[in-house]
Structure formats: C-alpha cells, structure tokens
Steps between C-alpha positions, in 0.01 A plus 500: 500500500384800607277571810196537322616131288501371825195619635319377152681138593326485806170578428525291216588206771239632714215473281631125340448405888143656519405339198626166629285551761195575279549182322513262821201729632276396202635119514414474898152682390415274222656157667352573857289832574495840409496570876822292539696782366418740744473340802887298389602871468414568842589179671895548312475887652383387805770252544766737346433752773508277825769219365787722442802309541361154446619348177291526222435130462358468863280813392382304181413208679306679756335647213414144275336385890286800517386422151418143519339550807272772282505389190490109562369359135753816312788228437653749294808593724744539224271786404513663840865428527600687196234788611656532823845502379416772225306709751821512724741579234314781426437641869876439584607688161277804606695444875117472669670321790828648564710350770 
C-alpha cells in the first residue's frame, strides 16, 4: 500500500470511531438526557487529563460514581459504558492524551 492507501486506511478507521461515538451519543440522549452527552464528554476529558497513569478501569469506575451520584433514576449504565468506551477510543486514536 502506498502512503496515500495508508493515509485513506486511517481516516477511514478514524471516522468508523467518530461515528461509533455518534451512535452511543444519541442512545445516552434518548435513554437518559440530551444534556448527558455533553456533560459525560467533559467528565471522561476531565478525568483523562488529571488520571494519567491510572488504569482505565479505575477511571471508569470513578466515572459510573460521578454519574449515579448525578443521574440517580438513569439506570442505563450499559449505555454510558459503551459511550465512554467509544469516546476514548476515539480520543486515544487522534493521540489527545499522549504520554
């Protein structure tokens, strides 16, 4: 493959990422708030950026308390889960928090 192949490859991969996170956006917007999605987005940044080094499930958990405690009646954590986790696998694929 040539470089320009390549290149095509990976935004192709790129973009299959951003639209997984589209679709878990819309499911956490429907199944708990349209808010949700934003202020998730923020909380998973947020937690990113000062938990660097601490393994992701530890971050994930931190995140699942901070929703509960703010989104008490949601119940829909599979939901979140699969947001977060989509969210992630795009920022580490665009290398937003390089170590």
């Amino acid at each position: 493959m040539g470089e320009n192949s390549m290149g095509m490859l990976e935004r192709w991969k790129l973009g299959a990422k951003a639209l997984e996170v589209a679709r878990w956006a819309a499911d956490v917007a429907q199944d708990i708030d349209p808010g949700a999605v934003v202020r998730v987005l923020v909380k998973i940044l947020e937690i990113e950026r000062e938990r660097r080094g601490i393994p992701g499930a530890q971050k994930l958990t931190e995140l699942l308390e901070w929703f509960t405690a703010n989104y008490p009646t949601a119940g829909a954590l599979s939901v979140v889960i699969g947001y977060v986790r989509a969210v992630v696998a795009l920022l580490n694929a665009l290398a937003v928090f390089r170590k």
